[in-house]
LUMTOR-415631 format. One record per residue (C-alpha): residue in three letters; residue number from 1; x, y, z. Coordinates in nm, 3 decimals. Each point is the difference from the previous one (the first is absolute). Layout:
BEGIN
{residuo->ALA | num->NUM | c1->X | c2->Y | c3->Z}
...
***
This chain:
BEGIN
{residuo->UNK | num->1 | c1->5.344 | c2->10.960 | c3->-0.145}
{residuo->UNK | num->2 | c1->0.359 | c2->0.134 | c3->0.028}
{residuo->UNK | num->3 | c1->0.279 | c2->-0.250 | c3->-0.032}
{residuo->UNK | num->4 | c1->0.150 | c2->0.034 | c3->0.396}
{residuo->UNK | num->5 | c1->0.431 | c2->0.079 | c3->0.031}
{residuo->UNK | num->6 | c1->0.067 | c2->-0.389 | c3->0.037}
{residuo->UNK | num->7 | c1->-0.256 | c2->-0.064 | c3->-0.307}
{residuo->UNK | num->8 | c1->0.171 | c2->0.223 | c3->-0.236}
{residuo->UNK | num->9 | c1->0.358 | c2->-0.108 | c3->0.120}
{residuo->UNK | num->10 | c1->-0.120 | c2->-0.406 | c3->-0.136}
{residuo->UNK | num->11 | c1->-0.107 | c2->0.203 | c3->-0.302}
{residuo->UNK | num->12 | c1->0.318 | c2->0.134 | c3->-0.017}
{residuo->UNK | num->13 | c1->0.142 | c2->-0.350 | c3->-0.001}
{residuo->UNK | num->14 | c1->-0.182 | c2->-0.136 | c3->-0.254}
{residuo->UNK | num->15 | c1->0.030 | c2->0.280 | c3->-0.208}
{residuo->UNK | num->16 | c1->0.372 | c2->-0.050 | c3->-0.031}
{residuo->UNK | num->17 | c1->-0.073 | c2->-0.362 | c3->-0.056}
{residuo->UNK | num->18 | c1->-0.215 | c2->0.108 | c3->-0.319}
{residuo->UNK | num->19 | c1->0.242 | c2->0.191 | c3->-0.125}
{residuo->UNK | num->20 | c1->0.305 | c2->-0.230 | c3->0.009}
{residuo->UNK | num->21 | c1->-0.232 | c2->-0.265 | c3->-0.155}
{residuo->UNK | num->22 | c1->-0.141 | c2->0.244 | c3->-0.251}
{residuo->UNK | num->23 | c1->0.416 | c2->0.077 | c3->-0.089}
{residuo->UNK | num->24 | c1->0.124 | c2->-0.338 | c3->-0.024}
{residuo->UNK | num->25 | c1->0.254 | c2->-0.053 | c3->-0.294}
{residuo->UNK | num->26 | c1->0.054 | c2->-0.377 | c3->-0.031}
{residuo->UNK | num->27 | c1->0.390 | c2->-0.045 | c3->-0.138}
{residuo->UNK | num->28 | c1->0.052 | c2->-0.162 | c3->-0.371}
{residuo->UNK | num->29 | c1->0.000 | c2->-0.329 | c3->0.135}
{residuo->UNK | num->30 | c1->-0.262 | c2->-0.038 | c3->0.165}
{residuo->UNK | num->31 | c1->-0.220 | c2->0.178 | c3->-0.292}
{residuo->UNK | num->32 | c1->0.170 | c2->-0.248 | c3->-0.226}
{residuo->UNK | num->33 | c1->-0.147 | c2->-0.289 | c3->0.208}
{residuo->UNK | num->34 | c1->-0.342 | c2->0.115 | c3->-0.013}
{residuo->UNK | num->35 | c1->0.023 | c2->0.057 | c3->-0.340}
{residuo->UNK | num->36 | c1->0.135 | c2->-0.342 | c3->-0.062}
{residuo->UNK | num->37 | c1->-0.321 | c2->-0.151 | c3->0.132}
{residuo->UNK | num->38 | c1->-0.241 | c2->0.193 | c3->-0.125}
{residuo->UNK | num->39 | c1->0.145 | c2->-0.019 | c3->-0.397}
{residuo->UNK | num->40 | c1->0.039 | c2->-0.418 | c3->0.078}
{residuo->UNK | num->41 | c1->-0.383 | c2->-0.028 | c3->0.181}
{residuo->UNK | num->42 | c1->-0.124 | c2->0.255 | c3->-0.305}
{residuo->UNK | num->43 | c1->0.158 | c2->-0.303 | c3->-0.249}
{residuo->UNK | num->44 | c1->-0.355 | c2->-0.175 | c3->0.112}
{residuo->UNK | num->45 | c1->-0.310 | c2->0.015 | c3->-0.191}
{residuo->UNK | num->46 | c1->-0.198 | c2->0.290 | c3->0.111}
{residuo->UNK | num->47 | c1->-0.274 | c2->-0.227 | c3->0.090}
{residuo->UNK | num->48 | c1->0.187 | c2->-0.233 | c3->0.179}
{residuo->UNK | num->49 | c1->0.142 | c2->0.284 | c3->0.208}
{residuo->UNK | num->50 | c1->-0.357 | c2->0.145 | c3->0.075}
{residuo->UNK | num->51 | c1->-0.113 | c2->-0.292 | c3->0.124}
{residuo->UNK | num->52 | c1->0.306 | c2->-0.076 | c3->0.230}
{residuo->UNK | num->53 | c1->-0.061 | c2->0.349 | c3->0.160}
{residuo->UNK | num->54 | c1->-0.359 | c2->-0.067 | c3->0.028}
{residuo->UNK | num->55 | c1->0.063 | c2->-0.305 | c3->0.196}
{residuo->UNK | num->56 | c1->0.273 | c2->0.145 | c3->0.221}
{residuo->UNK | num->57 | c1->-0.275 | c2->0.313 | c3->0.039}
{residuo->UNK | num->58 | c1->-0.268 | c2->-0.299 | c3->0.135}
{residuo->UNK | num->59 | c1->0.210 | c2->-0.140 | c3->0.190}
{residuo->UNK | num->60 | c1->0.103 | c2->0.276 | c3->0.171}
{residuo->UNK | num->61 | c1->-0.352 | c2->0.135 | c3->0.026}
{residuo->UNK | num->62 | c1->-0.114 | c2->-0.355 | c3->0.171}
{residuo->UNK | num->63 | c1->0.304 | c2->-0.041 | c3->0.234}
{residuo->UNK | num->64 | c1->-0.047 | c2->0.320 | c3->0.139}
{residuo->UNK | num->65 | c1->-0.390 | c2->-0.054 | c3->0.056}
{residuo->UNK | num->66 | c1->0.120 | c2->-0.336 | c3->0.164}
{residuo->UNK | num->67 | c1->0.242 | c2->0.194 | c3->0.236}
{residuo->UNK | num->68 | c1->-0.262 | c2->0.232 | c3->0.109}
{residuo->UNK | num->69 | c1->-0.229 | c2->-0.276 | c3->0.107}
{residuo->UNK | num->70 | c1->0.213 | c2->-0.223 | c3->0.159}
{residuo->UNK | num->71 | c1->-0.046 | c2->-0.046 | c3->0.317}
{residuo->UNK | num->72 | c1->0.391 | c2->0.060 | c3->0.114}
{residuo->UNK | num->73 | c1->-0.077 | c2->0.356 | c3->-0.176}
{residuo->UNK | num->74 | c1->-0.279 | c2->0.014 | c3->0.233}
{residuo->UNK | num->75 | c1->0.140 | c2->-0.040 | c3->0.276}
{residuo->UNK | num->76 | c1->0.289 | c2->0.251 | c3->-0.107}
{residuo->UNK | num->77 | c1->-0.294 | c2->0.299 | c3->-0.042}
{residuo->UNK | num->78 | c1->-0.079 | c2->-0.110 | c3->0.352}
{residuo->UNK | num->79 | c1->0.320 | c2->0.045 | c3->0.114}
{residuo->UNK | num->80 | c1->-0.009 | c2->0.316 | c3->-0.126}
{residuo->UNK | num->81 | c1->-0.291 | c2->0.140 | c3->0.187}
{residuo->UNK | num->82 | c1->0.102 | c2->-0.123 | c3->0.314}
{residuo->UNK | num->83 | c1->0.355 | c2->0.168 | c3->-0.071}
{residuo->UNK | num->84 | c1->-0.178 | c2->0.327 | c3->-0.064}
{residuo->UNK | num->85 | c1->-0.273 | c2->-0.019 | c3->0.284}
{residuo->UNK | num->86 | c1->0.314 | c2->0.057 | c3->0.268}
{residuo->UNK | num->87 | c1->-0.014 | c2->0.370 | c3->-0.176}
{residuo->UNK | num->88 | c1->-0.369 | c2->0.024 | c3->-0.020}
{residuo->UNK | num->89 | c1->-0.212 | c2->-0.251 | c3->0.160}
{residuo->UNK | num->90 | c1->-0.311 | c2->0.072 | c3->-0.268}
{residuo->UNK | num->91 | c1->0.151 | c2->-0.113 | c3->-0.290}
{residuo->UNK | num->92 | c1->-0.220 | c2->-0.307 | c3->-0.082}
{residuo->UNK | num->93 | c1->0.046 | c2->0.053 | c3->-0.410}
{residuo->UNK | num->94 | c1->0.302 | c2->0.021 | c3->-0.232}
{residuo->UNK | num->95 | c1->-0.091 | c2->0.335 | c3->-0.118}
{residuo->UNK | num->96 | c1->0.005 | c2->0.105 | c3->0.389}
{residuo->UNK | num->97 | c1->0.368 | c2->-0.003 | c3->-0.041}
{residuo->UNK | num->98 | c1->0.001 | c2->0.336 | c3->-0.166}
{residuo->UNK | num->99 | c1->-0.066 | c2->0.156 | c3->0.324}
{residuo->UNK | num->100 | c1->0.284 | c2->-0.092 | c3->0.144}
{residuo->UNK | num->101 | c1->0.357 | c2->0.245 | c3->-0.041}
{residuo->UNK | num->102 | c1->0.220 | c2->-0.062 | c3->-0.267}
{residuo->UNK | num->103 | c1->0.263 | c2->-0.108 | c3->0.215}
{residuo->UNK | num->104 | c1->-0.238 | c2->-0.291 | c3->0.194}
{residuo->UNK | num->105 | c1->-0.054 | c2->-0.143 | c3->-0.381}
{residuo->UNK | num->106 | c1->0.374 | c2->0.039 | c3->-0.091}
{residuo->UNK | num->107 | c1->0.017 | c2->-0.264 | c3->0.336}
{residuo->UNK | num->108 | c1->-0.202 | c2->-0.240 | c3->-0.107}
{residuo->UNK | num->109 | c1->0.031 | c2->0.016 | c3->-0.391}
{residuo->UNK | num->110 | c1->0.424 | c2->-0.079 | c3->0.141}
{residuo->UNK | num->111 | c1->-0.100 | c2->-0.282 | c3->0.180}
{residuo->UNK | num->112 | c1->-0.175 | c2->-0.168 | c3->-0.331}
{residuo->UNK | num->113 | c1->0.358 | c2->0.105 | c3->-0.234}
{residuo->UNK | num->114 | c1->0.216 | c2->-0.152 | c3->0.233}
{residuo->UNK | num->115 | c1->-0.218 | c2->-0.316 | c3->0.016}
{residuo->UNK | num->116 | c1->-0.038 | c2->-0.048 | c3->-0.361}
{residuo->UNK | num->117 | c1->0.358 | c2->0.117 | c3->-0.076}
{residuo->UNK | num->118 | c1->0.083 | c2->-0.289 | c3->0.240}
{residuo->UNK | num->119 | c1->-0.217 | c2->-0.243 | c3->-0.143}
{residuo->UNK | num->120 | c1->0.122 | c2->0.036 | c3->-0.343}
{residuo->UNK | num->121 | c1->0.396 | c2->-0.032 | c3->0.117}
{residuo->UNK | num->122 | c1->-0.129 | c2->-0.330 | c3->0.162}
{residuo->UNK | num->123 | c1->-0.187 | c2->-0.084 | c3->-0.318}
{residuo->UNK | num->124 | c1->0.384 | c2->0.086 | c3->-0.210}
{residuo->UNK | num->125 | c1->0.206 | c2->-0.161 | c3->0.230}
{residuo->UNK | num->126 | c1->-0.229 | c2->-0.358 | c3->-0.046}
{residuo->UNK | num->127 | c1->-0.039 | c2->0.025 | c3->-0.378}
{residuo->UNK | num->128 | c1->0.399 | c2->0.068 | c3->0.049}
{residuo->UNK | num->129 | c1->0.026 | c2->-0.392 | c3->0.082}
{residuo->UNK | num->130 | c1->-0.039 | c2->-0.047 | c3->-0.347}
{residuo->UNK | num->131 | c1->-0.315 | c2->-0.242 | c3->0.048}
{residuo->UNK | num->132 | c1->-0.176 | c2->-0.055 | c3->-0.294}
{residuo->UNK | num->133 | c1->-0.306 | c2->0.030 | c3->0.159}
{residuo->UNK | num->134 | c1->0.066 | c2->0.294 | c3->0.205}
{residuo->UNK | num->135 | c1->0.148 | c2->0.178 | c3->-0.335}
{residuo->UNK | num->136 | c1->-0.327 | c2->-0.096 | c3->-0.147}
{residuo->UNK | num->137 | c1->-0.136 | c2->0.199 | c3->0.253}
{residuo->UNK | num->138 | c1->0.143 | c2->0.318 | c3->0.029}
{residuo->UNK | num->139 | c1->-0.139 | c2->0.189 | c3->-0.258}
{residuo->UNK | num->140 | c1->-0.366 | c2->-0.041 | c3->0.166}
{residuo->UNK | num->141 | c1->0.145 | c2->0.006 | c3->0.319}
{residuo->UNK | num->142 | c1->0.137 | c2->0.345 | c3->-0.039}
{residuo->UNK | num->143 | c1->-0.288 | c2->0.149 | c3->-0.193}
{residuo->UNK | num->144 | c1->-0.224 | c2->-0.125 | c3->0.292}
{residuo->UNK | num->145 | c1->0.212 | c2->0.153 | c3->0.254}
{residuo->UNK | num->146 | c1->0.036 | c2->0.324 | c3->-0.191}
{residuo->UNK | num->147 | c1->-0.387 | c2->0.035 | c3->-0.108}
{residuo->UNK | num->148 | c1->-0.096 | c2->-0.097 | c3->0.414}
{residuo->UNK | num->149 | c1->0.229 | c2->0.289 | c3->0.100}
{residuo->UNK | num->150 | c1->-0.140 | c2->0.280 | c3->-0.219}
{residuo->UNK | num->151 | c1->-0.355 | c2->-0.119 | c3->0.083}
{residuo->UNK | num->152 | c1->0.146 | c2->0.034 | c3->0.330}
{residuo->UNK | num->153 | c1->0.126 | c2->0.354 | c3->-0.017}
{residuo->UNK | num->154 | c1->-0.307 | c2->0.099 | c3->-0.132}
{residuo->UNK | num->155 | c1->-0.197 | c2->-0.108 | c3->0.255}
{residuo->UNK | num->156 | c1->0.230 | c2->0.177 | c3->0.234}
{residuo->UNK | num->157 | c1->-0.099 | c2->0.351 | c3->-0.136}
{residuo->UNK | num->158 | c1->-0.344 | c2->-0.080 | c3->0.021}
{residuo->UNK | num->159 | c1->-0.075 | c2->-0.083 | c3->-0.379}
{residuo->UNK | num->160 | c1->-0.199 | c2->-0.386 | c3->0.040}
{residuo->UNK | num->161 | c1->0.100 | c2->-0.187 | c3->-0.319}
{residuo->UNK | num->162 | c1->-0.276 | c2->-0.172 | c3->-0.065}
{residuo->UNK | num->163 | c1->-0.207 | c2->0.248 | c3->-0.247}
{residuo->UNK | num->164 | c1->0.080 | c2->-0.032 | c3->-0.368}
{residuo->UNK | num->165 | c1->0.178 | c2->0.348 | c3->0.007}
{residuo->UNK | num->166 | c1->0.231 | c2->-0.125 | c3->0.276}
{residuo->UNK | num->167 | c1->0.077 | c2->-0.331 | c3->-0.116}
{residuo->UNK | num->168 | c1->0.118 | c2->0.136 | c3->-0.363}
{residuo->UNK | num->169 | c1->0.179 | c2->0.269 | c3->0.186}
{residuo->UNK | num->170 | c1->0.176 | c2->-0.227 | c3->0.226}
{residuo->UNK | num->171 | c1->0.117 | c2->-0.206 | c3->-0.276}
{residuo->UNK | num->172 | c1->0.131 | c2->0.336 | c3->-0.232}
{residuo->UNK | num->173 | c1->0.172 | c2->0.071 | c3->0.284}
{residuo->UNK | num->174 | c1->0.203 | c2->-0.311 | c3->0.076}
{residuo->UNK | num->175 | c1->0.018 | c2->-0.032 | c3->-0.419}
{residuo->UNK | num->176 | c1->0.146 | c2->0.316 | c3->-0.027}
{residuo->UNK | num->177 | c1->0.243 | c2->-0.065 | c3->0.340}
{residuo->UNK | num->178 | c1->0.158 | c2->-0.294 | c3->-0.204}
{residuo->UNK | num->179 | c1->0.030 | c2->0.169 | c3->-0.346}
{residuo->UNK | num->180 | c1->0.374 | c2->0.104 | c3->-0.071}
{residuo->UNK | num->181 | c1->0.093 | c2->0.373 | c3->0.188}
{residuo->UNK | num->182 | c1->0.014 | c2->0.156 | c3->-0.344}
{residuo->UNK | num->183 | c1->-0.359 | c2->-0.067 | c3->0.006}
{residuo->UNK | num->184 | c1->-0.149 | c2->0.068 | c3->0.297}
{residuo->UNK | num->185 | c1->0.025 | c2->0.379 | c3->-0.046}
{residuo->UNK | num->186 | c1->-0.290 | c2->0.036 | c3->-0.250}
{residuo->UNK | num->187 | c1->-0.219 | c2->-0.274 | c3->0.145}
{residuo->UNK | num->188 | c1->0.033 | c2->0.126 | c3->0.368}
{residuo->UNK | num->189 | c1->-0.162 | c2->0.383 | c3->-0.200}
{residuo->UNK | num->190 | c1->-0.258 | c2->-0.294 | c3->-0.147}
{residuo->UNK | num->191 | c1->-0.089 | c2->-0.096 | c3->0.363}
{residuo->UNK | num->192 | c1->-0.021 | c2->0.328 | c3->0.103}
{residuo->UNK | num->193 | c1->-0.242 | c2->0.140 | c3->-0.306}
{residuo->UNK | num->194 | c1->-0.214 | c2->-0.271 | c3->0.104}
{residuo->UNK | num->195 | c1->-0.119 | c2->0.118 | c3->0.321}
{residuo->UNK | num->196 | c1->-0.114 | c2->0.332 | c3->-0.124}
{residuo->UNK | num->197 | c1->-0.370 | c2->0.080 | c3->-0.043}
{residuo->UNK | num->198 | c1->-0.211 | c2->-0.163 | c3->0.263}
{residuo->UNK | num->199 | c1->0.095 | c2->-0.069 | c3->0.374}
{residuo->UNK | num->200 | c1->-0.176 | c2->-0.334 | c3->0.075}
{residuo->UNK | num->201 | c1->0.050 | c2->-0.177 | c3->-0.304}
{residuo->UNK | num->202 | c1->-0.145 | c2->-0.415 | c3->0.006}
{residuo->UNK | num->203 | c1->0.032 | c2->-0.101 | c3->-0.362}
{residuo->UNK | num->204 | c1->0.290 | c2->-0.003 | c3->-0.217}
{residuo->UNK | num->205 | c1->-0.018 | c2->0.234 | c3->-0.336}
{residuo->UNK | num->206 | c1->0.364 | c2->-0.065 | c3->-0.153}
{residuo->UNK | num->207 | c1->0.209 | c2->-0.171 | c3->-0.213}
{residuo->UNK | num->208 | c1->-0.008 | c2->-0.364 | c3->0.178}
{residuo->UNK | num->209 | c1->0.303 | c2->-0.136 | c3->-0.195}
{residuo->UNK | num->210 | c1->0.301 | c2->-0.042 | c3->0.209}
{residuo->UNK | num->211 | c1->0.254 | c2->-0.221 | c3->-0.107}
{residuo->UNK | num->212 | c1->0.206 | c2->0.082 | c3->-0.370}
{residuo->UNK | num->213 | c1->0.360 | c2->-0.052 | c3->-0.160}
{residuo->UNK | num->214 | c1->0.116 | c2->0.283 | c3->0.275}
{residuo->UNK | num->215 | c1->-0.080 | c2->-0.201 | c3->0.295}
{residuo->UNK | num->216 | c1->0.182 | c2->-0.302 | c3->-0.103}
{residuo->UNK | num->217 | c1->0.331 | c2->0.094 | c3->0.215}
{residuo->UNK | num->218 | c1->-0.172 | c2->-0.133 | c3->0.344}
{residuo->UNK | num->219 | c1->-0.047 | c2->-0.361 | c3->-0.102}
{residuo->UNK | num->220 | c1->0.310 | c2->-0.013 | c3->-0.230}
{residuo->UNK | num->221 | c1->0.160 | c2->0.086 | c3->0.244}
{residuo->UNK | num->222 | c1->-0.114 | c2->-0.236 | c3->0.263}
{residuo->UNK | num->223 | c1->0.066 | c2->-0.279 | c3->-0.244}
{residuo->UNK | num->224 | c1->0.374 | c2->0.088 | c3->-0.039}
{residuo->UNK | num->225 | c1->-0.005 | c2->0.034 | c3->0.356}
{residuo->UNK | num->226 | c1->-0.149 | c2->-0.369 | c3->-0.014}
{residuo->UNK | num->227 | c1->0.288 | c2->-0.114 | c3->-0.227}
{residuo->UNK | num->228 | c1->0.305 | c2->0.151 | c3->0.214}
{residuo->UNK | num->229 | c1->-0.137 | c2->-0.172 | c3->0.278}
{residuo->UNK | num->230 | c1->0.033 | c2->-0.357 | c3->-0.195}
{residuo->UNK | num->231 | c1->0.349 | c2->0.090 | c3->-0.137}
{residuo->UNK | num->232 | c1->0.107 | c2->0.058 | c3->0.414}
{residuo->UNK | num->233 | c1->-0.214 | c2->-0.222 | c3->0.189}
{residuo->UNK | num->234 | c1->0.266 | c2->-0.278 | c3->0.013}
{residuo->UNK | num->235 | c1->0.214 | c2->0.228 | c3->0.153}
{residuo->UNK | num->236 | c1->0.001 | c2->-0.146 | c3->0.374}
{residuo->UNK | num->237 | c1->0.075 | c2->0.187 | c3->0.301}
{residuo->UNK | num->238 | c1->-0.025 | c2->-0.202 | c3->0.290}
{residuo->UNK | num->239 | c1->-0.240 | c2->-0.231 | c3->-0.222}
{residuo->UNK | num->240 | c1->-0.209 | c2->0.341 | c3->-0.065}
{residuo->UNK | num->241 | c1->-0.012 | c2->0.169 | c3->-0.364}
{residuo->UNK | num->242 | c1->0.069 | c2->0.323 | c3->0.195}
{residuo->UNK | num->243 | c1->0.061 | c2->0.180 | c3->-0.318}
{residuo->UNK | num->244 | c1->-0.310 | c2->-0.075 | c3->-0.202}
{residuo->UNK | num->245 | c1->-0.170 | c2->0.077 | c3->0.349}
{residuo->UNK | num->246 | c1->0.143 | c2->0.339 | c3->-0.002}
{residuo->UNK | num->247 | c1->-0.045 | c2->0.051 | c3->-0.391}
{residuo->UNK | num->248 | c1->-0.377 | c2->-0.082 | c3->0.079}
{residuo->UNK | num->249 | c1->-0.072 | c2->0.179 | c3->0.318}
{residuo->UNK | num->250 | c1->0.144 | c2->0.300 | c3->-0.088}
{residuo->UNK | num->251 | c1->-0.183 | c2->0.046 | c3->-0.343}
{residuo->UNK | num->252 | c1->-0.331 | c2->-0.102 | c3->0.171}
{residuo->UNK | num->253 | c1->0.049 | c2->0.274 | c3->0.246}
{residuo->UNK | num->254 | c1->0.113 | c2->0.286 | c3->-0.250}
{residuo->UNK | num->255 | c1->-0.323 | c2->-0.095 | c3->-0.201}
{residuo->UNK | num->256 | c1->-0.190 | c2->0.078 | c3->0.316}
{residuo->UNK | num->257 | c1->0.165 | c2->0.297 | c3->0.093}
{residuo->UNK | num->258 | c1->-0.073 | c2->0.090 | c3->-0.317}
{residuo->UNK | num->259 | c1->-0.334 | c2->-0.046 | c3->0.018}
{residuo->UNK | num->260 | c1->-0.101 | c2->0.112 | c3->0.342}
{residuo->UNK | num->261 | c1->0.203 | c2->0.338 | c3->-0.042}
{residuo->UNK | num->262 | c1->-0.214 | c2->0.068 | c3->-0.285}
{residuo->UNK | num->263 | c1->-0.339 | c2->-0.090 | c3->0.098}
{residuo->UNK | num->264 | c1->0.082 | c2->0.154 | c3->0.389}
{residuo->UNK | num->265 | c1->0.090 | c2->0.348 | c3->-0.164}
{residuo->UNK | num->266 | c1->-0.333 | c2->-0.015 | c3->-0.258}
{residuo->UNK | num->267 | c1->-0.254 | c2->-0.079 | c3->0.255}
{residuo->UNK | num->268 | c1->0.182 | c2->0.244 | c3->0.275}
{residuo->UNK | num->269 | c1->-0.074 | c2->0.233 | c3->-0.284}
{residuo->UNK | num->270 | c1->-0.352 | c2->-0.077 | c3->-0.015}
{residuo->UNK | num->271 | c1->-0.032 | c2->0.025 | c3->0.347}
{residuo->UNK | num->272 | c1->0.145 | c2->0.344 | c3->0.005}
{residuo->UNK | num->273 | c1->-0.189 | c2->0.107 | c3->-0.294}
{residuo->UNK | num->274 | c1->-0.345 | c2->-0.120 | c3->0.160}
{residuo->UNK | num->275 | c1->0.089 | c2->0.197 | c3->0.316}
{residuo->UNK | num->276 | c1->0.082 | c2->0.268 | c3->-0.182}
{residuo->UNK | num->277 | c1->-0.373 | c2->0.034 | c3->-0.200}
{residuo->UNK | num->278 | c1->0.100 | c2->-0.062 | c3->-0.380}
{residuo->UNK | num->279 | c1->0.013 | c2->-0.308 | c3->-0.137}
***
């Protein structure tokens, strides 16, 4: 069916998303960074690299199958439905949701960014204490957070998560949300290619590999987040480490801004694309 006014003004939107993602020119320094890491992690032996990613990969692959059946994620998808059955009061499955306007899921997918964009400033600003254990902590804590709130998303637009296509999608997309920007580009046109061909697709037919030298930024970056926050966290404010706080909570939050900008404008995509007859 024909995309309606509103419809093609939020494809509008994300159009000129694509294209300032697809035109991103990181500066030298930042290109020297990434370099830097992936010339010292390629210094491993090839096999001991393979089977780091591989792990990382499981991992990955297990925590987000542990998300989806949790029973707080649950209870989230339920929250969801009851959200969307104040615009239509027969929506009794996640793919229901695709009935409902554009700018109804807009409302609700908003209500799940804000949450989780919260959640992971609270998560910063507490691994910002400079706790040992809470430090220890973070890197899970944040991929659990970040992994919930794409399966989240998802689920908003009417896509359940829990067939094998969905899952592996769900993870390319949150793997290529936290890649560096330079990258994103050519594995957003990745995501894309991969819903051509047919509509209703249940198993997953692509490359299942996620995680190489390219996507070590994220973590690296967490960790020398991890490190300021020890150098600062004897820094007292009123007997509070305000500054690590701040260091913590505000990289937290940009992660998962990050992410949930990302994964909001790929499944509104979808959405639109579904509506629209072509896959």
């Amino acid at each position: 069916m024909p995309l309606t006014d509103r419809e093609m003004t939020v494809l509008a939107e994300i159009k000129d998303w694509e294209k300032k993602l697809l035109d991103y020119e990181p500066n030298d320094l930042r290109i020297t960074y990434e370099r830097y890491l992936e010339t010292g992690f390629s210094m491993l032996p090839e096999e001991a690299r393979s089977q780091f990613f591989s792990l990382v990969d499981n991992w990955l692959f297990h925590l987000n199958a542990i998300i989806q059946g949790a029973q707080f994620q649950l209870d989230a998808k339920e929250r969801i439905l009851a959200a969307a059955r104040v615009f239509d009061s027969g929506v009794e499955r996640i793919e229901d949701l695709k009935r409902l306007e554009i700018d109804q899921l807009n409302y609700i997918a908003q209500q799940q960014i804000a949450r989780h964009r919260l959640y992971s400033f609270a998560q910063g600003g507490m691994s910002g204490t400079g706790g040992a254990l809470l430090l220890g902590v973070d890197i899970p804590a944040m991929a659990v957070i970040n992994l919930r709130a794409v399966q989240l998303l998802a689920m908003t637009y009417g896509y359940e998560v829990n067939t094998p296509f969905e899952m592996m999608t769900s993870l390319k997309v949150f793997h290529t949300a936290t890649l560096p920007l330079r990258l994103q580009g050519e594995s957003w046109e990745q995501l894309l290619e991969e819903l051509k061909g047919e509509r209703d697709q249940y198993f997953y037919e692509g490359n299942d590999q996620l995680t190489d030298s390219t996507w070590l930024e994220m973590p690296m970056r967490q960790l020398l987040k991890g490190t300021v926050i020890a150098l600062f966290r004897k820094r007292m404010v009123q007997g509070l480490p305000l500054v690590s706080m701040a260091i913590g909570a505000v990289s937290n939050y940009q992660l998962t801004r990050r992410v949930t900008e990302f994964s909001h404008n790929y499944y509104r995509l979808r959405y639109l694309m579904d509506r629209e007859g072509r896959s």
